[in-house]
C-alpha positions in Angstrom: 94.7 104.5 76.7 95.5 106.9 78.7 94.3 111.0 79.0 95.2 113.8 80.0 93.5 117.2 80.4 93.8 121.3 80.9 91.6 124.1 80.6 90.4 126.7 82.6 91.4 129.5 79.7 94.6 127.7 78.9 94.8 125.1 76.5 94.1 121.4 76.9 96.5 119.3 75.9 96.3 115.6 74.8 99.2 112.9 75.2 99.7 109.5 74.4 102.5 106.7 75.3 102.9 104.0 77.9 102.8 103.6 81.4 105.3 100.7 82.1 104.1 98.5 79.2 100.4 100.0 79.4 98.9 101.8 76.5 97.4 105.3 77.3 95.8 108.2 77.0 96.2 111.4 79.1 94.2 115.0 79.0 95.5 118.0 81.6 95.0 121.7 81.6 96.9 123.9 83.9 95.6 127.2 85.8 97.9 130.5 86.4 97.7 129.6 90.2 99.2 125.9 89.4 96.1 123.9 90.2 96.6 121.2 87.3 93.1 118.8 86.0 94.0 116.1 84.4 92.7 112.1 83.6 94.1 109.1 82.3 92.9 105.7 80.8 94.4 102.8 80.0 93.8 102.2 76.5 93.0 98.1 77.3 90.3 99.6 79.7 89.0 102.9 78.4 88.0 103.7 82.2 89.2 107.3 82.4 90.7 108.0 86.0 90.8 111.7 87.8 94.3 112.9 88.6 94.5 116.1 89.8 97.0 118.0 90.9 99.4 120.7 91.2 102.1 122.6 88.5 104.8 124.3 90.7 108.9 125.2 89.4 108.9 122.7 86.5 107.1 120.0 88.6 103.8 118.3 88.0 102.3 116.3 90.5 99.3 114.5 89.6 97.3 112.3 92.8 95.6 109.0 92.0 92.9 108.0 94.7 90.7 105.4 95.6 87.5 104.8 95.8 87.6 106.2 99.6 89.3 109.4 98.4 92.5 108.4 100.0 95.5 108.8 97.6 96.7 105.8 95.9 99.4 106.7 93.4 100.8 109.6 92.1 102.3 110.9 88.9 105.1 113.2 88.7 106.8 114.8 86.1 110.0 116.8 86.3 111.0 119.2 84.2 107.7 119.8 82.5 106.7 122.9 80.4 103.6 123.2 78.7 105.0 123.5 75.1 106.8 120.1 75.2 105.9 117.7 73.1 107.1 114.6 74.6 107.1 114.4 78.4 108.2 111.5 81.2 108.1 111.2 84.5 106.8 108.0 86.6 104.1 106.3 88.7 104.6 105.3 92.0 101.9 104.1 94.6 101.4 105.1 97.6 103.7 102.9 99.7 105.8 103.2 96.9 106.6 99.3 96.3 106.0 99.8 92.6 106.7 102.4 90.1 106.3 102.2 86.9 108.6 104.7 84.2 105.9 107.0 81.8 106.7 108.1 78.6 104.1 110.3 76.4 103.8 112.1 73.1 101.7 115.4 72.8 99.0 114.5 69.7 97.4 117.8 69.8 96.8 120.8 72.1 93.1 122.5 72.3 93.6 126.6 72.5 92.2 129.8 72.2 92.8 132.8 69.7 91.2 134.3 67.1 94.0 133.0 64.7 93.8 129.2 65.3 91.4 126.7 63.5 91.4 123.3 62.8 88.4 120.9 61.4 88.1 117.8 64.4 89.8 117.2 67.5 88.5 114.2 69.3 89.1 114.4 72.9 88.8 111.7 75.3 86.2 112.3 78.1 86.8 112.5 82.0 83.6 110.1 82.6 82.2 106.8 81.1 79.3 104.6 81.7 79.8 100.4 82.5 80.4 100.0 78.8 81.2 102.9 76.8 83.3 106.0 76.9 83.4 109.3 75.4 85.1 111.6 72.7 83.7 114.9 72.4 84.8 116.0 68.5 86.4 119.8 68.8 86.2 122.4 66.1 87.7 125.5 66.1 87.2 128.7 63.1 89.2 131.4 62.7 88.0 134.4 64.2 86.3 132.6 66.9 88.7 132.8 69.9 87.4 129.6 71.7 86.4 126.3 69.9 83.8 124.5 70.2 82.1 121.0 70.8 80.4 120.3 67.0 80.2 116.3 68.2 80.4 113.2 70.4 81.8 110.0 69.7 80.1 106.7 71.7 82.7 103.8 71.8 82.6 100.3 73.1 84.8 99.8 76.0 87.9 97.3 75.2 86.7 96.7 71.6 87.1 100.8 70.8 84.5 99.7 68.2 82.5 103.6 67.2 79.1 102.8 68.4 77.5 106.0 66.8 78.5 109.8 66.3 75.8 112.8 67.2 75.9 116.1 65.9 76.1 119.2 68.5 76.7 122.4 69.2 77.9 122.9 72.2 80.0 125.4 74.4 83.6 124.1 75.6 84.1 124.0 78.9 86.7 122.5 80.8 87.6 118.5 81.8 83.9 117.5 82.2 81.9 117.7 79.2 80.3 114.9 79.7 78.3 113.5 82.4 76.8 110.0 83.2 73.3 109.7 84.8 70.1 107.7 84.4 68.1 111.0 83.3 64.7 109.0 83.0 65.1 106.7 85.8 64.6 103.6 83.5 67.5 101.8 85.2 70.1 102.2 82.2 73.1 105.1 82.1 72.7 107.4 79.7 74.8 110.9 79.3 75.0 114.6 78.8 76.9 117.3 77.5 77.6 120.5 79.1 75.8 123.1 76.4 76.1 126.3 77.6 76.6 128.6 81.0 74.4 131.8 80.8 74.5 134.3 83.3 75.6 133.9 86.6 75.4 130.2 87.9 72.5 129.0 84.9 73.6 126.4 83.2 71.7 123.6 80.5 73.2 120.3 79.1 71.6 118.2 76.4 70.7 115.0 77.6 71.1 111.6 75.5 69.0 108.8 76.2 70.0 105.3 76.1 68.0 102.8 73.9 67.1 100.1 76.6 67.2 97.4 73.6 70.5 98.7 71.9 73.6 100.9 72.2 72.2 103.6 70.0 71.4 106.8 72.3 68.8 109.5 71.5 68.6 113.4 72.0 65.7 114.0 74.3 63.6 117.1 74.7 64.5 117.6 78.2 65.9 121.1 78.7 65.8 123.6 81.4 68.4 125.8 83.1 70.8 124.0 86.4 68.5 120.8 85.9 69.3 118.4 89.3 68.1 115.0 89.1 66.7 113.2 92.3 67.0 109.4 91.8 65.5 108.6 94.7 62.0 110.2 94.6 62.4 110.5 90.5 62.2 114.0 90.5 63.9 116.6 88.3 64.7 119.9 89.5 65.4 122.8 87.9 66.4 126.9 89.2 66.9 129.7 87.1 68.4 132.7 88.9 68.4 136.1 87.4 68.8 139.9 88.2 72.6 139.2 90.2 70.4 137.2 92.6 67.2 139.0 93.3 65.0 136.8 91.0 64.5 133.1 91.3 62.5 129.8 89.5 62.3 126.7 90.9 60.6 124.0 89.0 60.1 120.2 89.6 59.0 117.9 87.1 58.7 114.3 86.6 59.1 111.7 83.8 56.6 109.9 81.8 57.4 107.8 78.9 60.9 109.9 79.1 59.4 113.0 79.0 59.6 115.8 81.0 55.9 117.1 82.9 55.5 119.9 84.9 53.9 119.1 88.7 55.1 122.4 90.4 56.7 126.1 89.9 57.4 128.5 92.0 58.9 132.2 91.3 59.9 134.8 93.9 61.7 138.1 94.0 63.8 140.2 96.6 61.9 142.6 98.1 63.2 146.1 99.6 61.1 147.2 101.7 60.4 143.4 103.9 64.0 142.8 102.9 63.2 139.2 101.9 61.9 137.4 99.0 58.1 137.4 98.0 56.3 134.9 95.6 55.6 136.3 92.5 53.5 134.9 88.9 56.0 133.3 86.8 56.1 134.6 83.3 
């Protein structure tokens, strides 16, 4: 499978097809300045793969890279434009001894207007855990200019077998959705969902919980604003900054029985007069 994807204000666009005889999925989203995002995954794999890149005169260039952040292939595509629906261009690696011819369909676009609806897209996710990957299920009503993640899919990798669907209600935002972590430090991946960003750089995610004697995963009651997790002390961090910058909350918790308890908080506020922050009682 292989995916691609675009945001950034734009729409996303989804595409499927073959790269040389490979089965794929790709997801890309374009910005105004021609910085492109995009992933693919082979669909015998379902291990998405970054590929960003750049839009510029009808040419997309998308840069595969390896684990040491060297580049290792890239995609181009001439003649592209946004509205095509089918679109081909080729793989080559980086010493070019292979290349391989791509050929995709568009299966849907994600955009914005107050005009557009639709019931469920399911859009392949940029990140994926040992053995399963990601769909996040898109809705979109009219009169709401942006849509909206209402789900998430949990698949088996190679199989594609639907491991289990969970209700959300989450803001869209961008290629990455979805993150992996171990959020309770049991030793298993679980993964979030981007929920909402507030003001200024606050941010919160709902956090599923793998089953350590099954596939199923769990909504857990962790929540917080910007949480950071420390893997190597088992720590989770949290900062909630307010009043363009003058007001800050840091917080550090840690986890029993995968919950999260309070050990510290701190709250200070810029001063005017010492010209630097001071401690202050948190609400």
């Amino acid at each position: 499978m292989l995916l691609l994807f675009s945001n950034a204000g734009k729409s996303q666009s989804s595409y499927s097809g073959y790269l040389g005889k490979f089965p794929i999925t790709l997801v890309m989203s374009h910005y105004s300045d021609g910085v492109s995002l995009a992933y693919y995954a082979y669909n015998n794999y379902d291990s998405p793969i970054t590929i960003n890149g750049s839009l510029k005169k009808g040419t997309l260039e998308l840069f595969e890279k390896n684990k040491d952040g060297n580049n290792s292939a890239i995609l181009i595509f001439e003649g592209f434009e946004e509205g095509n629906q089918e679109i081909k261009g080729k793989w080559i690696n980086s010493d070019s001894s292979k290349t391989y011819q791509i050929k995709l369909k568009k299966d849907f676009d994600i955009g914005y207007g107050d005009n557009l609806e639709w019931a469920n897209k399911e859009l392949l996710q940029s990140k994926s855990t040992k053995e399963h990957y990601f769909k996040t299920i898109i809705t979109k009503e009219k009169g709401d200019f942006s849509a909206r993640i209402s789900g998430v899919k949990i698949f088996q990798k190679q199989t594609d077998k639907l491991i289990q669907t969970i209700e959300l209600d989450c803001q869209l935002f961008g290629v990455d959705n979805v993150s992996v972590g171990d959020y309770n430090f049991d030793g298993i991946q679980d993964f979030s969902v981007f929920e909402v960003s507030y003001a200024g750089p606050n941010t919160s995610s709902i956090y599923l919980l793998r089953n350590p004697n099954s596939d199923q995963h769990t909504k857990s009651d962790f929540s917080g604003t910007s949480l950071e997790f420390d893997y190597d002390s088992k720590l989770i961090y949290e900062h909630n900054q307010c009043c363009a910058g003058r007001g800050h909350m840091n917080a550090t918790y840690e986890v029993v029985n995968s919950k999260m308890v309070l050990i510290e908080k701190k709250c200070s506020e810029y001063d005017d007069e010492t010209e630097d922050f001071i401690e202050t009682e948190c609400e």
